[in-house]
C-alpha positions as a LaTeX table, in Angstrom:
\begin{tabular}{lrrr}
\hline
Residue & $x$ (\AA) & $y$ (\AA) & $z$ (\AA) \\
\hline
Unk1 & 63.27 & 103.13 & $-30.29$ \\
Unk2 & 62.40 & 99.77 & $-28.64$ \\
Unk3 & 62.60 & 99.95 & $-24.45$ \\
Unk4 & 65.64 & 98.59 & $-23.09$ \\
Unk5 & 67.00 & 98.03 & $-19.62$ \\
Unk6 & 70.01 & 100.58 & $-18.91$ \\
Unk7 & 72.82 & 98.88 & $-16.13$ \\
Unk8 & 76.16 & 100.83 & $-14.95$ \\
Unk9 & 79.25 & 98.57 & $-14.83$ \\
Unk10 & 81.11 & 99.69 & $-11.74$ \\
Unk11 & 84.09 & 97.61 & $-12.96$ \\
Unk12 & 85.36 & 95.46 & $-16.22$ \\
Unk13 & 84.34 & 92.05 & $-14.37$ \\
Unk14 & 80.67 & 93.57 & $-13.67$ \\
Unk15 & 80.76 & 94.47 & $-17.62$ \\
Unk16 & 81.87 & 91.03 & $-18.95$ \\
Unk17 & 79.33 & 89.54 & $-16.21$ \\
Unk18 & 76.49 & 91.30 & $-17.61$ \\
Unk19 & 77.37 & 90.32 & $-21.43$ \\
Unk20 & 77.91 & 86.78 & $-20.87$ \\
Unk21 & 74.37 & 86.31 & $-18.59$ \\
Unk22 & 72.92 & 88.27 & $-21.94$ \\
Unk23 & 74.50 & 87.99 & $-25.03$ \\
Unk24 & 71.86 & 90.08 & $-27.02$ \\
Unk25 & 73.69 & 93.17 & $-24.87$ \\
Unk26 & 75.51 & 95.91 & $-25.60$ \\
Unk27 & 78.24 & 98.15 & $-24.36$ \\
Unk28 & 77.63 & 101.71 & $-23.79$ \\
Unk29 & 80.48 & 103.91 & $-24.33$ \\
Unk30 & 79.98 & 107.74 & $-25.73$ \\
Unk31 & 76.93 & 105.92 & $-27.94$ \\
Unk32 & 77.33 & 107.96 & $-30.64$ \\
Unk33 & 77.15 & 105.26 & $-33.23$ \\
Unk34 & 75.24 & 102.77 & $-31.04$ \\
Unk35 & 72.23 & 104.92 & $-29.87$ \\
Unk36 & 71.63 & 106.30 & $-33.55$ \\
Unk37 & 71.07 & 102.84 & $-34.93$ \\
Unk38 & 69.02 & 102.16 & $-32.03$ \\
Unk39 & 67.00 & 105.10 & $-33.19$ \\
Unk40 & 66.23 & 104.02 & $-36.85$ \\
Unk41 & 65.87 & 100.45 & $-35.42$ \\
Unk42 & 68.71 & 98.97 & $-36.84$ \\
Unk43 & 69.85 & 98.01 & $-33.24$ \\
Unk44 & 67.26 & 96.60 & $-30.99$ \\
Unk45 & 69.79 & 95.64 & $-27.58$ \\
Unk46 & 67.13 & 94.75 & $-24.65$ \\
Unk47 & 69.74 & 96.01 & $-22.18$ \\
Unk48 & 72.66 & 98.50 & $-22.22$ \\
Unk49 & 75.80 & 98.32 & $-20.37$ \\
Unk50 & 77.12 & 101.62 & $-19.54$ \\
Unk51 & 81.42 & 100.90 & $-19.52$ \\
Unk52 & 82.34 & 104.82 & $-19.92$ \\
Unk53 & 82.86 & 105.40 & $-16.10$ \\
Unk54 & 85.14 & 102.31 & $-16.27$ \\
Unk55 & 89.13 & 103.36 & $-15.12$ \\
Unk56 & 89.92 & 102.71 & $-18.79$ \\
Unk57 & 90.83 & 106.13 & $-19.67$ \\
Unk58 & 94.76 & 106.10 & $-19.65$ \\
Unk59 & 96.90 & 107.27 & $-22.36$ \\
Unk60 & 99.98 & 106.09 & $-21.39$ \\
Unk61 & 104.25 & 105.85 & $-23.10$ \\
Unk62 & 104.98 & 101.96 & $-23.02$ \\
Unk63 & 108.73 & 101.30 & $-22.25$ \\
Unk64 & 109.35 & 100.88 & $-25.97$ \\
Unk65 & 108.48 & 104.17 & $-26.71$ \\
Unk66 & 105.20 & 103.31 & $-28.35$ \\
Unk67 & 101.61 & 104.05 & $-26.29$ \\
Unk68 & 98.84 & 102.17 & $-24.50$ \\
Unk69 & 95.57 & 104.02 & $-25.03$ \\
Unk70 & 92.43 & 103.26 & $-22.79$ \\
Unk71 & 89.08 & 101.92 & $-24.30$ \\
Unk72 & 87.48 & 105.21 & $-22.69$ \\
Unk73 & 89.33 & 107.54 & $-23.59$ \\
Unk74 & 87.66 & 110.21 & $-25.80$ \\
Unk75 & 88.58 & 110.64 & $-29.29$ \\
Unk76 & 89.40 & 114.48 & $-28.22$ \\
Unk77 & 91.86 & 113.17 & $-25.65$ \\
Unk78 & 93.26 & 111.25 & $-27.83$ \\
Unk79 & 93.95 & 113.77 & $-30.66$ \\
Unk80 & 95.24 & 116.79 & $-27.63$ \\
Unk81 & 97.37 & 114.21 & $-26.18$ \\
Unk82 & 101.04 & 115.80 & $-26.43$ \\
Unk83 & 102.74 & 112.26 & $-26.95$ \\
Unk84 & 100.28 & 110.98 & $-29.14$ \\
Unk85 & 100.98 & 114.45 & $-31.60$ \\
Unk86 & 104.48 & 113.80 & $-30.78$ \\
Unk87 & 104.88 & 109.94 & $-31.23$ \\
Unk88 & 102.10 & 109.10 & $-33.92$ \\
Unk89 & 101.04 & 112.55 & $-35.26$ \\
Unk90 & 98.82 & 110.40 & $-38.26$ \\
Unk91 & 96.56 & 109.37 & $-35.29$ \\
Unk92 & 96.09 & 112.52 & $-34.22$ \\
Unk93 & 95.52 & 114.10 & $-37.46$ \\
Unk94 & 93.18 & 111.58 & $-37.73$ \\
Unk95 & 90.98 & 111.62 & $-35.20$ \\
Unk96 & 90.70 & 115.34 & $-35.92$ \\
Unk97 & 89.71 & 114.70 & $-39.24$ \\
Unk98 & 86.73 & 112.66 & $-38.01$ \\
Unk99 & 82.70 & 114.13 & $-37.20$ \\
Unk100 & 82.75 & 117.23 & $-35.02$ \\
Unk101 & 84.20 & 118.42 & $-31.94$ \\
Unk102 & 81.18 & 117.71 & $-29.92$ \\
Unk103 & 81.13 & 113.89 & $-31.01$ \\
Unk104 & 84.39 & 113.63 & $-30.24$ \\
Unk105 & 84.62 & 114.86 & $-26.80$ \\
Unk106 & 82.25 & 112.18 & $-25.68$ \\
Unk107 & 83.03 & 109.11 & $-28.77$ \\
Unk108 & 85.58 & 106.29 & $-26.74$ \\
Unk109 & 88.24 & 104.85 & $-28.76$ \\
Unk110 & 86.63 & 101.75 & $-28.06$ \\
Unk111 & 83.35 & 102.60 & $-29.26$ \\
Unk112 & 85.50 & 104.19 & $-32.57$ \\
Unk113 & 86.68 & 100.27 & $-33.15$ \\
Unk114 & 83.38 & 99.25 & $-33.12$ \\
Unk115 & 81.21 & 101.79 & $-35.53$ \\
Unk116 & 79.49 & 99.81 & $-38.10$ \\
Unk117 & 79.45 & 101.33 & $-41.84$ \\
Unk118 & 77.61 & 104.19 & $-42.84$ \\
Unk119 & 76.28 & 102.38 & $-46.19$ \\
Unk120 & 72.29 & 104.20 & $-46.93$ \\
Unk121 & 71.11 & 100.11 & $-47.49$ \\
Unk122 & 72.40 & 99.25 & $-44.01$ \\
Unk123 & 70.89 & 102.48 & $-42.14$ \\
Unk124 & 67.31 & 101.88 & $-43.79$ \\
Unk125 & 64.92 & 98.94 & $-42.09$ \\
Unk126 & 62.71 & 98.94 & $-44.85$ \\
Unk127 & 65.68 & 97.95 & $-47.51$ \\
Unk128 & 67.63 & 94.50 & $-47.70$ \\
Unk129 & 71.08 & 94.32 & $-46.08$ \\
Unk130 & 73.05 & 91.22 & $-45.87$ \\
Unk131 & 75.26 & 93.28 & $-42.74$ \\
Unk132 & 72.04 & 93.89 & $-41.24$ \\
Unk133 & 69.90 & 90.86 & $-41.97$ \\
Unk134 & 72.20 & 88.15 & $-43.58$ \\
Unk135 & 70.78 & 86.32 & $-46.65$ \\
Unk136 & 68.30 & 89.44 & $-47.96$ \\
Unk137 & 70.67 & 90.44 & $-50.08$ \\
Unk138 & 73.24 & 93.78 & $-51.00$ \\
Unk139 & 71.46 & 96.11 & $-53.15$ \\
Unk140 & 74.41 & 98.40 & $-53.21$ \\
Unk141 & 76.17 & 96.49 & $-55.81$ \\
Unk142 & 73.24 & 97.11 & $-57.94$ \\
Unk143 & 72.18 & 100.39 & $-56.80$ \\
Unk144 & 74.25 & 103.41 & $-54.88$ \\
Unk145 & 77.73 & 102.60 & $-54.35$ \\
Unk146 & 79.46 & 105.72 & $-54.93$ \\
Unk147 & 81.41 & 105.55 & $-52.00$ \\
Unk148 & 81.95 & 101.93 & $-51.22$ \\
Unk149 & 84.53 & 99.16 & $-51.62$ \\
Unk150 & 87.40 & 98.47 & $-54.39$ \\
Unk151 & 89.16 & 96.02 & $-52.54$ \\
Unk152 & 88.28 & 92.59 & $-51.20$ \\
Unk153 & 84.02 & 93.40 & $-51.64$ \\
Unk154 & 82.07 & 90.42 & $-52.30$ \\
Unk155 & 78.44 & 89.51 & $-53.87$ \\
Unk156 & 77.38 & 89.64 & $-50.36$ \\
Unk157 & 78.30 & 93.04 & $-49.03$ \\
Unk158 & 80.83 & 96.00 & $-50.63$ \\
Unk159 & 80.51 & 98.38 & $-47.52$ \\
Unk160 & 83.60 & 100.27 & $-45.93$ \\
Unk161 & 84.52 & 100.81 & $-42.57$ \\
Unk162 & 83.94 & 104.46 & $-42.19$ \\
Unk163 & 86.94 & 104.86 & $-39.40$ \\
Unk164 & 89.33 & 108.00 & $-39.45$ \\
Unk165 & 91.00 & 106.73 & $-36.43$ \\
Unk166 & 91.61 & 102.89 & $-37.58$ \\
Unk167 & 93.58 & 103.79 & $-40.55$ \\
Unk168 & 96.37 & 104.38 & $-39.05$ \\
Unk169 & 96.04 & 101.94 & $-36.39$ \\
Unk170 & 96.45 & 99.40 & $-39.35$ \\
Unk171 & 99.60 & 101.37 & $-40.81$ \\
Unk172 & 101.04 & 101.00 & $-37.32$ \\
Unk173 & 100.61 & 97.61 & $-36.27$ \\
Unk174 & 98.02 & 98.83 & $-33.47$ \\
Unk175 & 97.07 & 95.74 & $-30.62$ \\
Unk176 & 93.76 & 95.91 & $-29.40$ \\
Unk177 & 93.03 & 94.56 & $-25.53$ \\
Unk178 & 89.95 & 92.92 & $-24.57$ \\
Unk179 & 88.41 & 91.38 & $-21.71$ \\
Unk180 & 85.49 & 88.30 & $-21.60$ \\
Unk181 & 83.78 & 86.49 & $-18.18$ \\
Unk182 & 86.40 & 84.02 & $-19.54$ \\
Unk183 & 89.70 & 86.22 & $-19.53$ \\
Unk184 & 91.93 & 88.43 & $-21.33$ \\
Unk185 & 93.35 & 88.67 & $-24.85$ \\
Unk186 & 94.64 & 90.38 & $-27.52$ \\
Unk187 & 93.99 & 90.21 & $-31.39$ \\
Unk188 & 96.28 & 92.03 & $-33.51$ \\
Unk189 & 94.93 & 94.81 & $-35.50$ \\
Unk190 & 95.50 & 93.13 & $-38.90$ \\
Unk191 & 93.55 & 89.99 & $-37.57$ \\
Unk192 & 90.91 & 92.37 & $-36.06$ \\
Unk193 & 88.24 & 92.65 & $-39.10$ \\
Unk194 & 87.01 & 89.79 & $-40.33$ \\
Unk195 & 86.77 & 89.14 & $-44.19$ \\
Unk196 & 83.44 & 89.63 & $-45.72$ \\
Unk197 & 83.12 & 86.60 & $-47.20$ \\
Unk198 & 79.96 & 84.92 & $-46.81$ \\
Unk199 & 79.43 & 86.68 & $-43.06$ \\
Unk200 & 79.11 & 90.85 & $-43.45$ \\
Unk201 & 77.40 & 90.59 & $-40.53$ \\
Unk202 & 80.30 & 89.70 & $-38.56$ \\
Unk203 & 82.17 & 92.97 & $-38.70$ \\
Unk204 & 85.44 & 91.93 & $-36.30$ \\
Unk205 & 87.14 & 88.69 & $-34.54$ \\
Unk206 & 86.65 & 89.80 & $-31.08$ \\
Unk207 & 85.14 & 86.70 & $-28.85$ \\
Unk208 & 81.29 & 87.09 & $-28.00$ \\
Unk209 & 81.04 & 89.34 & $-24.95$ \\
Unk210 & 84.08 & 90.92 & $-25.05$ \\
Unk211 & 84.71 & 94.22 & $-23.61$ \\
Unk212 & 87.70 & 96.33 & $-25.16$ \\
Unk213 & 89.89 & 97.37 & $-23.06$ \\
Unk214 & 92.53 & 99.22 & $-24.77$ \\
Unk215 & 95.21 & 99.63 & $-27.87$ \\
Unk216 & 98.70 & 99.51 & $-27.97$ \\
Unk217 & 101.00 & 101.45 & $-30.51$ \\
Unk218 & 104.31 & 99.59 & $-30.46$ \\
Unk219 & 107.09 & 102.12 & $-30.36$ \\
Unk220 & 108.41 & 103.04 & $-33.96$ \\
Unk221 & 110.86 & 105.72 & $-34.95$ \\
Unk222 & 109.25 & 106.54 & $-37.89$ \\
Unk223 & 105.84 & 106.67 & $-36.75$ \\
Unk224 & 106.95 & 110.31 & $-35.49$ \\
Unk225 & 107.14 & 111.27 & $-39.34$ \\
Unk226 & 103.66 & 110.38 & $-40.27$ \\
Unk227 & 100.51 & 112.07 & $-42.03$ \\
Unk228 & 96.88 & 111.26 & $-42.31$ \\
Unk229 & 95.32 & 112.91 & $-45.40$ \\
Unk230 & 91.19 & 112.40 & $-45.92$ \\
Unk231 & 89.46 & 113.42 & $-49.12$ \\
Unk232 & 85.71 & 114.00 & $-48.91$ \\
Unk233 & 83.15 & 115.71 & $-50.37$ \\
Unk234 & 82.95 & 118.78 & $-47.82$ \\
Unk235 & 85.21 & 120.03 & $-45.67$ \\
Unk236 & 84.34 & 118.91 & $-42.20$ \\
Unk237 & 81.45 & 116.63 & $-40.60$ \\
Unk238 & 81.54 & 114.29 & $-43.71$ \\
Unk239 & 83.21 & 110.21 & $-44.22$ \\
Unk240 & 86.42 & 109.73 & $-46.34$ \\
Unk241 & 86.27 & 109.31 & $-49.99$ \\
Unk242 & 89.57 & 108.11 & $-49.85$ \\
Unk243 & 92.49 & 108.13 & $-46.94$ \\
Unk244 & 95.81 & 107.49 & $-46.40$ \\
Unk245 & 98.07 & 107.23 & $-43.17$ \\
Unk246 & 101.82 & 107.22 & $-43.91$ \\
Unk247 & 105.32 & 107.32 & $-42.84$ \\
Unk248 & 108.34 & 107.27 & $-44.78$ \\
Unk249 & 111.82 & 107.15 & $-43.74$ \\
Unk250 & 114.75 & 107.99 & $-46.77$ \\
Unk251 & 118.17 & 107.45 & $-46.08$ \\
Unk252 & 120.77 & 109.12 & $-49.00$ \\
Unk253 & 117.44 & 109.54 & $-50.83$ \\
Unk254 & 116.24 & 105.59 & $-50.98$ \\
Unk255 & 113.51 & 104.44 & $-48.84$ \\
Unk256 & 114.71 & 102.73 & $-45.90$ \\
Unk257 & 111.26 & 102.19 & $-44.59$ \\
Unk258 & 107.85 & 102.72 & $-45.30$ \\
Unk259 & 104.04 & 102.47 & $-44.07$ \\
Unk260 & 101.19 & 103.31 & $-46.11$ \\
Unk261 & 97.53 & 102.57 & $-45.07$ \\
Unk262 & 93.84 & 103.06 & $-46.96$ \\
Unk263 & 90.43 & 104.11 & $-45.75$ \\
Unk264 & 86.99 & 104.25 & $-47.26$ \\
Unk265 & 88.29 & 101.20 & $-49.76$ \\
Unk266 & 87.31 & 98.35 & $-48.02$ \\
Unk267 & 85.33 & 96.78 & $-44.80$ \\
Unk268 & 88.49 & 97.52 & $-43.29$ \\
Unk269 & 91.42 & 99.60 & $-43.26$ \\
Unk270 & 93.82 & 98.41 & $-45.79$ \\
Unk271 & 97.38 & 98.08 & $-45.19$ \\
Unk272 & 99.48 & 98.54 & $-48.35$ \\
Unk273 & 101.43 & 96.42 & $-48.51$ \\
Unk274 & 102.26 & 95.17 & $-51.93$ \\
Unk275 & 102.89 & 98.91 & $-51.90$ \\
Unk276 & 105.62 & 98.78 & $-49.23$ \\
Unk277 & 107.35 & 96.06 & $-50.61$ \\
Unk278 & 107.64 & 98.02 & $-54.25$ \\
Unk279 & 108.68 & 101.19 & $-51.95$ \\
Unk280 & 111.94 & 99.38 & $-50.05$ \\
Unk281 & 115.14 & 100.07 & $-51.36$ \\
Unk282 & 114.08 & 102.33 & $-53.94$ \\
Unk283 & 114.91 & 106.01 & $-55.01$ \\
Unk284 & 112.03 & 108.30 & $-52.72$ \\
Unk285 & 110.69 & 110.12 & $-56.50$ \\
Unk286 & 107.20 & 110.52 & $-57.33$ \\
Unk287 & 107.86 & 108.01 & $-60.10$ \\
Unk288 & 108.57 & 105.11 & $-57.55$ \\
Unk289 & 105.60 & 106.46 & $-55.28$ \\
Unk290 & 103.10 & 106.32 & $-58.43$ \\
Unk291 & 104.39 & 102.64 & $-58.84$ \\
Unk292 & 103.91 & 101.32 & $-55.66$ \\
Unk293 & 100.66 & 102.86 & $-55.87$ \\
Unk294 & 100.55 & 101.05 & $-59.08$ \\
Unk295 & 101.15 & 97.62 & $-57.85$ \\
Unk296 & 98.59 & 98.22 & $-54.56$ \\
Unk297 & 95.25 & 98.89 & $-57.19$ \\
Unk298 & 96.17 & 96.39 & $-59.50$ \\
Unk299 & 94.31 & 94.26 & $-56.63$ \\
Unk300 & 91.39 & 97.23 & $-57.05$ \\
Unk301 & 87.95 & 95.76 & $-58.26$ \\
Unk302 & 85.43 & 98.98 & $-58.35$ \\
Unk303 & 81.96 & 98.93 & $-59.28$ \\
Unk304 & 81.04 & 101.18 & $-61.80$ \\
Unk305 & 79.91 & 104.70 & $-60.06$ \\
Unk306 & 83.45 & 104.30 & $-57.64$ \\
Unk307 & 86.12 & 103.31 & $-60.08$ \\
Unk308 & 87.31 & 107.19 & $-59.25$ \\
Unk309 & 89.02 & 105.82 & $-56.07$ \\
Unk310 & 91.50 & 104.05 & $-57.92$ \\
Unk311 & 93.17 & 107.58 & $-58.95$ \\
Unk312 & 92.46 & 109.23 & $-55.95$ \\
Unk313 & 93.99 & 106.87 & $-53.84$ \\
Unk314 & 96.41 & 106.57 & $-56.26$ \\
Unk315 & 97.08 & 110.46 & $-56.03$ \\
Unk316 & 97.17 & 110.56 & $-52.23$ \\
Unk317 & 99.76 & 108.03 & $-52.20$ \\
Unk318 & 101.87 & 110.24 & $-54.47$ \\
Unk319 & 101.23 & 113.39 & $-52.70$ \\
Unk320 & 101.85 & 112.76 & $-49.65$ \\
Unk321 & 104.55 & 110.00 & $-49.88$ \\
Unk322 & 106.36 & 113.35 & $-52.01$ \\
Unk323 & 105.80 & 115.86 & $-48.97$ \\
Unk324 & 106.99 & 113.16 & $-46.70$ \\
Unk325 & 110.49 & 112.74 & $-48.62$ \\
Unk326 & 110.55 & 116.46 & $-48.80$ \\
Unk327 & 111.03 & 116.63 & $-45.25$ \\
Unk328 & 112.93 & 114.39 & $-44.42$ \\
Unk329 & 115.61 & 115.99 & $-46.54$ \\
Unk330 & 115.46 & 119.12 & $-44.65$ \\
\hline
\end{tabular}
């Protein structure tokens, strides 16, 4: 690991401060993705900017029901949180399903928007990477790609975002907060990651220097009859396969509304949609949930070793789309 200077924000301004006087920065949260890339080199920051002691901890009900949730907060307090089980139990389930209970008593949500893919190529100095060093190149399309992208990959990169916690985020409109020397904003979570395109590099749309702040759930009724289901290849302490975050709501058996969002299929989490157009207005069968699934992949482009996320993801829409109109017939 390369020496780097260590500062302690006492408040957001000090953070931003810091960042904009030295761009080559980086926040500090629970560093649980940030200091092991520092460790294989992949991140060389000359200074660190320590934000977890900032008052951004809150996990609060907004007036329309939904929730504002801190940048520091843990991923543990956001999983035990009694209104976020109650109000968005996917996120929950989610954050649960994600590394091990001692990353997540110290990993910031924050910090969880941020984590770069777990792609080998990326990870390794000594191998090409366009994300890492742009222009040298992607040998995963080539070479091991078992579990990366089927949807919107390019020549340039076909990583995935390796985020529990983001998937449903996507499926329910999340907000993220930030802060800059210059000011405050907000990006929508949809507008969040950017494209691949020609720039894996550039992961998401925040402004340089930015410091997130926080995420807000907008309020949504049927957010409270949601489920996040992960597939992976052991039972704990390993990334998704495939995911899905859902909600369905079925009035005299026809889907009245619907949310469905993917992980582990592209750089981002991918919001169904053509899938919850197909869904609206139809009967709630496992026929009409393999269909919508249907008309999602057709967009699917896998490489050859991962084609076997098209029926997986095809399966977990089906699956738990079915247990979903199950119960809300009880």
């Amino acid at each position: 690991m390369k020496e780097f200077e260590y500062r302690r924000a006492t408040d957001v301004r000090t953070a931003t401060t810091l960042l904009a006087e030295n761009p080559d920065a980086r926040f500090l949260g629970g560093g649980t993705n940030l200091v092991d890339l520092m460790k294989v080199g992949v991140e060389t920051p000359p200074q660190l900017v320590d934000v977890r002691r900032l008052p951004l901890d809150a996990i609060e009900v907004a007036a329309d029901g939904g929730l504002r949730i801190g940048a520091t907060a843990t991923n543990s307090g956001v999983a035990n949180h009694p209104e976020v089980r109650r109000r968005f139990p996917a996120l929950a389930q989610a954050v649960l399903a994600g590394a091990s209970g001692q990353l997540r008593n110290v990993a910031t949500v924050g910090g969880n928007l941020l984590q770069r893919t777990r792609c080998g190529y990326f990870a390794d100095v000594t191998q090409p990477c366009n994300k890492r060093v742009p222009g040298s190149g992607c040998p995963a399309i080539e070479g091991e790609h078992h579990n990366h992208a089927i949807f919107d990959w390019s020549e340039q990169c076909a990583a995935t975002s390796p985020s529990d916690m983001a998937v449903p985020l996507a499926a329910f409109d999340a907000v993220v907060s930030y802060e800059t020397a210059d000011g405050t904003g907000e990006l929508s979570y949809s507008d969040f990651h950017r494209p691949v395109g020609d720039r894996p590099d550039a992961d998401v749309a925040l402004p340089a220097g930015a410091l997130i702040t926080g995420i807000t759930l907008p309020g949504a009724e049927i957010a409270a009859r949601s489920r996040y289901r992960k597939v992976r290849e052991r039972a704990s302490y390993a990334f998704a396969n495939g995911s899905i975050a859902a909600a369905l709501d079925v009035r005299d058996g026809v889907v009245s509304d619907v949310r469905i969002a993917f992980g582990a299929v592209a750089n981002r989490p991918w919001r169904a949609r053509a899938a919850e157009r197909a869904l609206l207005g139809r009967p709630a069968t496992a026929a009409e949930f393999g269909a919508a699934a249907d008309a999602e992949l057709a967009a699917a482009t896998p490489l050859p070793d991962n084609a076997y996320k098209v029926p997986l993801v095809r399966n977990l829409v089906v699956s738990v789309l079915t247990e979903l109109a199950e119960e809300a017939t009880r």
